[in-house]
N, C-alpha and C positions, 0 to 999 in steps of 0.2 A: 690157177691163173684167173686175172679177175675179170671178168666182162663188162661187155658197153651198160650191159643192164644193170651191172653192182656197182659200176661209178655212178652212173643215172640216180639207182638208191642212196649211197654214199651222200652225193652232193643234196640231197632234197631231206635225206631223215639228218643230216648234221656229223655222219657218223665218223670220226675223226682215227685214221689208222696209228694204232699203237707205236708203230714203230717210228712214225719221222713226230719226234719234237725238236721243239724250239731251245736252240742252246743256252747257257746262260749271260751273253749279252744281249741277243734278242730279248730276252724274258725280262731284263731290266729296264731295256728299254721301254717294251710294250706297258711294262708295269706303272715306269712314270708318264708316259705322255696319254696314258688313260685316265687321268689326275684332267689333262687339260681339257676345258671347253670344247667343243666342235666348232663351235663358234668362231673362234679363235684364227682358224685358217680358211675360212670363208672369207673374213673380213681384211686378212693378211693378202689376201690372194684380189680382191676387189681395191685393197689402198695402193699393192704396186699396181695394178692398172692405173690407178687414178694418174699414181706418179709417174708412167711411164707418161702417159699422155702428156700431162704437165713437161716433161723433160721433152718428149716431140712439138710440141708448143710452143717451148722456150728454143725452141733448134739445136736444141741438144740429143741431137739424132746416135749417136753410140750408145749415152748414156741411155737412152728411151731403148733400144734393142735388147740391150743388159737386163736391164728393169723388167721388161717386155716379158721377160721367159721366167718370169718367177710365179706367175701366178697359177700354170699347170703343174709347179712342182707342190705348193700349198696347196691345192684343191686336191693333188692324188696323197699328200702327208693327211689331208682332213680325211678323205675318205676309209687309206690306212685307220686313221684312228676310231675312227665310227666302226668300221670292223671288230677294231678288239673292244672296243665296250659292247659291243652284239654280241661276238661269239665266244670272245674272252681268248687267252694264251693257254696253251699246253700248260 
């Protein structure tokens, strides 16, 4: 059984347990959108802001709440992706 201290190790030396991988649409996945920039949803995640505001602006308040919630999905999609170019896919 594994202790506080082997996951403590685990997580700091990288060491990845054999037995859970990544299935094969996972891995396809990870495989192309490691292809894309980081960059990419940064500035995805900064343009609907822009637009949301712009759509609260214009009084276009539904459309600005819709908008509104897209940019913590881009920012945790960017981060996903900077993980697998770091640590790479099973």
């Amino acid at each position: 059984m594994a202790t506080q201290g082997d996951t403590i190790k685990t997580v700091r030396t990288g060491n990845k347990n054999p037995q859970h991988k990544e299935g094969p649409v996972a891995s396809a996945i990870e495989e192309q959108t490691a292809k894309l920039p980081s960059d990419l949803f940064l500035w995805l995640g900064i343009g609907s802001m822009v637009a949301s505001a712009a759509f609260q602006i214009a009084g276009q308040k539904k459309v600005s709440n819709f908008i509104g919630h897209w940019p913590v999905n881009f920012l945790v999609l960017g981060l996903y992706n900077k993980l697998v170019k770091l640590e790479g896919h099973d």
